[in-house]
C-alpha positions as CSV (number, residue, x, y, z in Angstrom):
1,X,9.8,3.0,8.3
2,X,5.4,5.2,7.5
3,X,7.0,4.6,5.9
4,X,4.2,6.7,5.4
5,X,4.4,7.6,1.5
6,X,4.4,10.1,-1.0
7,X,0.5,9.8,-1.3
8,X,-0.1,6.9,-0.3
9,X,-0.6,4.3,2.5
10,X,-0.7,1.1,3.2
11,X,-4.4,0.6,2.7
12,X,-3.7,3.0,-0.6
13,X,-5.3,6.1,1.1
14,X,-3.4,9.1,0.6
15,X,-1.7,10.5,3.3
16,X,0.8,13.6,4.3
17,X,4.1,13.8,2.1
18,X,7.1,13.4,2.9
19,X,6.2,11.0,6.1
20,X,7.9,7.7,4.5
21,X,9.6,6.4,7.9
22,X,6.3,5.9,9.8
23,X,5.0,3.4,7.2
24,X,8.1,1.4,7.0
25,X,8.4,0.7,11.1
26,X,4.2,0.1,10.2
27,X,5.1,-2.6,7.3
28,X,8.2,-4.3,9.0
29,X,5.8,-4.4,12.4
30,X,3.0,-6.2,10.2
31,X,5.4,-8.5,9.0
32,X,6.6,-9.9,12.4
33,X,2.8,-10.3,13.2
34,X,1.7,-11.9,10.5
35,X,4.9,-14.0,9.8
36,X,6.1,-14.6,13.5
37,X,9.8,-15.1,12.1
38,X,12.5,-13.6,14.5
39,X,15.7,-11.7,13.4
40,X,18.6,-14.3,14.2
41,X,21.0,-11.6,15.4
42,X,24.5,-13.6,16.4
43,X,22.1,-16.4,17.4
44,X,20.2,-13.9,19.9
45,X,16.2,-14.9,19.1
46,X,15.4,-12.1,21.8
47,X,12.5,-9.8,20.9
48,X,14.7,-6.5,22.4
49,X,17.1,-6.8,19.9
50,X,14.3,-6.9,17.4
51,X,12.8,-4.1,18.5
52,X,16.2,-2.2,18.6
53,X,16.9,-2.9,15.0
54,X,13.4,-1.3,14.4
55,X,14.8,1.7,16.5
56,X,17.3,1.9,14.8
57,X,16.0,2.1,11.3
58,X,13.4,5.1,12.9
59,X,16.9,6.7,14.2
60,X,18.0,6.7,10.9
61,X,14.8,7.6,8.9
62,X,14.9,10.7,11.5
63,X,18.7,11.3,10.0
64,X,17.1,11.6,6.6
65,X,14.9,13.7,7.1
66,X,17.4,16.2,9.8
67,X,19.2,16.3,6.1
68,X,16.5,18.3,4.6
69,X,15.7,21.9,5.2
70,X,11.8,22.0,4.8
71,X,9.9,22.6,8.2
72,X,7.9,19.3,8.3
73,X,11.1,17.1,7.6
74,X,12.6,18.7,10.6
75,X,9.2,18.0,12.7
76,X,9.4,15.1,11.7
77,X,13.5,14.4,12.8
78,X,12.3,14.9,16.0
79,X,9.6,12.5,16.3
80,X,11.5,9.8,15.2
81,X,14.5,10.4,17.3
82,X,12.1,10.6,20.6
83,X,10.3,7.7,19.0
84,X,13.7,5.5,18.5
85,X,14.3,6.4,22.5
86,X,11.2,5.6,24.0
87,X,11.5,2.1,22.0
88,X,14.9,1.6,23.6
89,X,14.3,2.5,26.9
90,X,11.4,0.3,27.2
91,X,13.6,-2.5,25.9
92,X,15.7,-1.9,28.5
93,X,13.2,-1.9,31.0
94,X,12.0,-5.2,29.6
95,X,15.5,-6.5,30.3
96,X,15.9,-5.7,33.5
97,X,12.6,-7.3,34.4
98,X,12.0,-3.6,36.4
99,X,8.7,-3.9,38.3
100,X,6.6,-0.4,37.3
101,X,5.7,1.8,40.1
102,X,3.3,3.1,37.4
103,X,0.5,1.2,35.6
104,X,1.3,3.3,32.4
105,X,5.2,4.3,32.2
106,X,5.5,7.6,29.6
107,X,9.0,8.8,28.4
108,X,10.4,10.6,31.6
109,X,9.2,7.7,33.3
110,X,11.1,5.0,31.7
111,X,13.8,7.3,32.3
112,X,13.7,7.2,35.7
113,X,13.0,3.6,36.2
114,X,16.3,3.1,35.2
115,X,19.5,3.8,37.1
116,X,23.0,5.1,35.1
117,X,21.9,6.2,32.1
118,X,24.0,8.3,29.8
119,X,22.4,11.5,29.0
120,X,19.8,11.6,30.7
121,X,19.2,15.5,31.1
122,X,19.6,15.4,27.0
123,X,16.9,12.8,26.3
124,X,14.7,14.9,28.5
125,X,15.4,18.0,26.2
126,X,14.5,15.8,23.3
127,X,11.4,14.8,24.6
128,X,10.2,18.3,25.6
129,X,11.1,19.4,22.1
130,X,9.2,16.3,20.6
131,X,5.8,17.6,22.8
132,X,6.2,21.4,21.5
133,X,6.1,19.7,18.1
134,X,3.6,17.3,18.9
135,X,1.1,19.2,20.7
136,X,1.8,23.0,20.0
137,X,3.0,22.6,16.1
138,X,6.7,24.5,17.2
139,X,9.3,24.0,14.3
140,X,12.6,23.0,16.1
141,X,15.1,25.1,14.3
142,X,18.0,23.1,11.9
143,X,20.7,23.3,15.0
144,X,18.4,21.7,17.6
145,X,17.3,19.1,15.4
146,X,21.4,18.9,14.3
147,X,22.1,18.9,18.2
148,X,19.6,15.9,18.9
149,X,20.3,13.6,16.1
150,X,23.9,13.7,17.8
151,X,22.4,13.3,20.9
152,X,20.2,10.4,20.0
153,X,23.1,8.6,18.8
154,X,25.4,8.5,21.1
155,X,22.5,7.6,23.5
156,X,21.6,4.4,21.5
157,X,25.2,3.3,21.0
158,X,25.7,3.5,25.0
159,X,22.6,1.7,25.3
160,X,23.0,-1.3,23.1
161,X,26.7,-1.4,24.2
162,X,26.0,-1.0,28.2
163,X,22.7,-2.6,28.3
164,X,22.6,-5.6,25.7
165,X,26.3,-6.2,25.0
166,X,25.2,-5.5,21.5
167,X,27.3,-2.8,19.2
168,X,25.1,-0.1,17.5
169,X,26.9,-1.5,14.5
170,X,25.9,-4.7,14.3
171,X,22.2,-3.9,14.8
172,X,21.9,-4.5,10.7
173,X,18.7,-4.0,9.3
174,X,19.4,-6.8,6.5
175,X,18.5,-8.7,9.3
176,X,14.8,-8.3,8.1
177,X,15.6,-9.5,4.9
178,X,13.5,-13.0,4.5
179,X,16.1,-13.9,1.0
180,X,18.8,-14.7,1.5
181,X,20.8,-14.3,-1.6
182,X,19.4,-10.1,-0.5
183,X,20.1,-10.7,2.8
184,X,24.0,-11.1,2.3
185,X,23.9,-8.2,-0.7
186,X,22.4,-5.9,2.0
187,X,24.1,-6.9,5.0
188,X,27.5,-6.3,2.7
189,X,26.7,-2.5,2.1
190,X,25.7,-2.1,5.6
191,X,29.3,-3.5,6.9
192,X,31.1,-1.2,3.9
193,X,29.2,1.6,5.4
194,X,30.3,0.5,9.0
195,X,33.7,0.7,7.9
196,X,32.7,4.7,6.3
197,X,33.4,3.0,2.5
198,X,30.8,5.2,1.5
199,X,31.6,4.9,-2.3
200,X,31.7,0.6,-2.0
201,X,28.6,1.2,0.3
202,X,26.6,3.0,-2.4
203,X,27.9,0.5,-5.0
204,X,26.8,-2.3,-3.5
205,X,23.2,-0.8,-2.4
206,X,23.0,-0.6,-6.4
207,X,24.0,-4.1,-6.8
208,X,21.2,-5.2,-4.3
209,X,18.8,-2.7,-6.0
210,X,19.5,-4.8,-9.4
211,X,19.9,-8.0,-7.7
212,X,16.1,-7.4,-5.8
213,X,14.6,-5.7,-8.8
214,X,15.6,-8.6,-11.8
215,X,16.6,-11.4,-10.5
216,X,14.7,-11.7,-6.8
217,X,11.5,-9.9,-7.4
218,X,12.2,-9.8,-11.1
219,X,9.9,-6.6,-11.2
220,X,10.7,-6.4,-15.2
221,X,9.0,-9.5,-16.0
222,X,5.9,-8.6,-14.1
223,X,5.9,-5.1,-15.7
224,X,6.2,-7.2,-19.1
225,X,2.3,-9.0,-18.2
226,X,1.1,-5.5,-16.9
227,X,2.3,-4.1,-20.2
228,X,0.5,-6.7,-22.2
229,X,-2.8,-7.1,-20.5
230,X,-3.5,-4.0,-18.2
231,X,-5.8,-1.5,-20.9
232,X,-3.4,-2.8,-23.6
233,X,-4.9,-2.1,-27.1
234,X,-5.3,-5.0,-29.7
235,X,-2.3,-3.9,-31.6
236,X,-0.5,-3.8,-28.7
237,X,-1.3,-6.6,-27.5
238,X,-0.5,-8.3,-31.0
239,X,3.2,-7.1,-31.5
240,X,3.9,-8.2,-27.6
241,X,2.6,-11.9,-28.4
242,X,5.7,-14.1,-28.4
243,X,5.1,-15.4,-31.9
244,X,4.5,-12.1,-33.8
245,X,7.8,-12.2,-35.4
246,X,7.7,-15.3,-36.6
247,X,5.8,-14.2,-40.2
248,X,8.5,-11.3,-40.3
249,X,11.2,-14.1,-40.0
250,X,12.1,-14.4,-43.7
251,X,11.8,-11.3,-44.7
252,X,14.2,-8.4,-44.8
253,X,12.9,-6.2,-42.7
254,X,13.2,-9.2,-40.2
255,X,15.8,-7.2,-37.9
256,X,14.4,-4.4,-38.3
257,X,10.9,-5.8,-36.4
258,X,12.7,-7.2,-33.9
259,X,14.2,-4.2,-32.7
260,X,11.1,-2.0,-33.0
261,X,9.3,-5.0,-31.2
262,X,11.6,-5.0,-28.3
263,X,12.2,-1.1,-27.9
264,X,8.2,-1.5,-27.7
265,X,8.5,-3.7,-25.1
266,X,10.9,-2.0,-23.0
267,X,9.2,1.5,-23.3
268,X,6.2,-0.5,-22.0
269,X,8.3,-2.2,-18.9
270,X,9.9,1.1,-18.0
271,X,6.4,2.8,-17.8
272,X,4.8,-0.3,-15.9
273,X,7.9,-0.7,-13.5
274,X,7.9,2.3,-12.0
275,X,4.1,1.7,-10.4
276,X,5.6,-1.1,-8.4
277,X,7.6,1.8,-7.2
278,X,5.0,3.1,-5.7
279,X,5.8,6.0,-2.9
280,X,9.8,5.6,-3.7
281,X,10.2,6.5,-7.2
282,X,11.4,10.0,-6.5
283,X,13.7,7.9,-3.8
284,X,14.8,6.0,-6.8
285,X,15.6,8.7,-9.0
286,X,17.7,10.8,-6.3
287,X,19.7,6.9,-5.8
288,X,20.5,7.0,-9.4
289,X,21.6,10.4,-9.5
290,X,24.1,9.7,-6.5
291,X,25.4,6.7,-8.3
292,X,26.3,8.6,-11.0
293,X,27.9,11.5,-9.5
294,X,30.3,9.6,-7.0
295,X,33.0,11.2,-7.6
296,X,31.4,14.8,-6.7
297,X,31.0,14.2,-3.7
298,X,32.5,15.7,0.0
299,X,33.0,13.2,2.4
300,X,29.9,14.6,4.7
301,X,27.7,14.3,1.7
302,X,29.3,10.6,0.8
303,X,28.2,9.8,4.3
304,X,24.8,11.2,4.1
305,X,24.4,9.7,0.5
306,X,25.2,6.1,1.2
307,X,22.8,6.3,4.1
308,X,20.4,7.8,2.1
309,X,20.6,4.7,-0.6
310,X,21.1,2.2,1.6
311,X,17.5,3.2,3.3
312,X,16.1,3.3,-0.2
313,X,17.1,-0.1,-0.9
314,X,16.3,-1.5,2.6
315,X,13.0,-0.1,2.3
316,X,11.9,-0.6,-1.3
317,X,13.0,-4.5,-0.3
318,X,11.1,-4.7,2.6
319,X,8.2,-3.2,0.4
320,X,8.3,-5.9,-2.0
321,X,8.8,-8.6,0.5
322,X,5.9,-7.9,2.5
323,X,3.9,-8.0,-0.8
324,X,5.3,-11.3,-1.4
325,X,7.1,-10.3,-4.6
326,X,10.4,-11.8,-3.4
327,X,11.3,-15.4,-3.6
């Protein structure tokens, strides 16, 4: 899903902007490696639905970026939506237990190793798009990449439907969720947005984002330490100690300590919290301003908003989890 960062990788080197989705697929790949744990999708331990819901979630980070209008967001539309295909067709291929003719089966390949396909002559448009991009820098214009997201779509829905008797629907990403107290939370806003309750969808991505950040990571308390001990001055570190009020306790000004003590405190969390952040702070700060203006909103734009936060949260989750800040 990189996820790649804004400036940064997984190995902290800095990379490209703006190339978040790569990095996520990266991290969420990692994970099954190093964990081995299989998504337990209606009971189906089958590594091709896996690997669909990790389509998927490139389908969708190709949707994101198809929202913007800057020339490498819509390059980069394009590479995940032929990268989302190629996963699916070889999962389909994997299915059917096809024996290759080839050694080495490329896009238009898979393709053709497998009979009644939808769309066919469409995905082969995508694909030739994907190599002008890939190996000639082209920028598809806004209505191809508008024309292929629609495409890719309703390609993946006929496939999981036709070919794995799974709805795209149900292919939820909370799936990946290892808590599952965040699990549920997640897998709530990703039925409400099912249903296209893009306000309750939004609203409950923000209760997961609070439920993840205090209570299941509890990313406050950690900034707390960092606060205290990471280049802290002695002063600082003095009115943070636990027992500094207690020889203000009888004195007037009492109160008065207190609150300058914890405004302190929380200046220092606020400014430590966000480095846990990491690539998705400016992610965060467009989430809160979305949660704030529901009521703005068209209906297109609720749709692209809750999809928007429910990545955010999916992804910032799947960030901490794989750091092993969940518990």
């Amino acid at each position: 899903m990189a996820c790649l960062g804004n400036g940064q990788s997984l190995g902290g080197r800095p990379v490209m902007p703006n190339v978040r989705p790569q990095l996520c697929v990266e991290r969420i790949t990692f994970y099954y490696k190093r964990t081995g744990n299989l998504i337990d999708m209606e009971k189906q331990k089958n590594s091709e639905i896996r690997r669909l819901v990790l389509a998927k979630m490139l389908f969708l980070h190709g949707c994101i970026h198809s929202s913007r209008k800057d020339n490498v967001s819509r390059m980069l539309a394009i590479h995940h939506f032929d990268n989302a295909i190629e996963i699916a067709l070889r999962c389909v291929v994997t299915k059917l237990g096809t024996k290759p003719r080839k050694k080495q089966l490329y896009f238009e390949d898979l393709l053709e190793e497998i009979n009644s396909l939808p769309l066919k002559d469409q995905m082969i448009g995508l694909h030739r798009v994907r190599n002008a991009v890939q190996h000639q820098g082209d920028i598809p214009s806004m209505e191809s990449v508008i024309k292929y997201k629609g495409y890719t779509q309703d390609f993946f829905k006929a496939v999981c439907s036709d070919k794995f008797s799974v709805p795209y629907e149900k292919l939820f990403l909370s799936a990946l969720i290892e808590n599952e107290n965040l699990r549920k939370k997640l897998l709530k806003a990703e039925e409400a947005f099912g249903r296209e309750e893009f306000k309750l969808c939004i609203k409950l991505c923000d209760d997961a984002f609070i439920s993840v950040t205090f209570e299941e990571a509890n990313i406050f308390q950690s900034a707390g330490m960092l606060t205290g001990y990471w280049g802290a001055s002695e002063e600082l570190k003095m009115v943070l100690a636990q027992d500094y009020l207690q020889k203000y306790r009888e004195k007037d000004y009492y109160e008065l300590a207190k609150d300058l003590r914890g405004a302190i405190l929380q200046w220092g969390q606020a400014t430590t919290g966000m480095q846990f952040l990491d690539e998705y702070r400016m992610d965060f700060l467009k989430h809160r301003q979305i949660v704030e203006s529901l009521e703005d909103f068209s209906v297109k734009e609720l749709n692209d908003n809750a999809q928007f936060s429910l990545n955010f949260v999916m992804s910032l989750s799947l960030k901490w989890q794989e750091e092993g800040m969940l518990d």
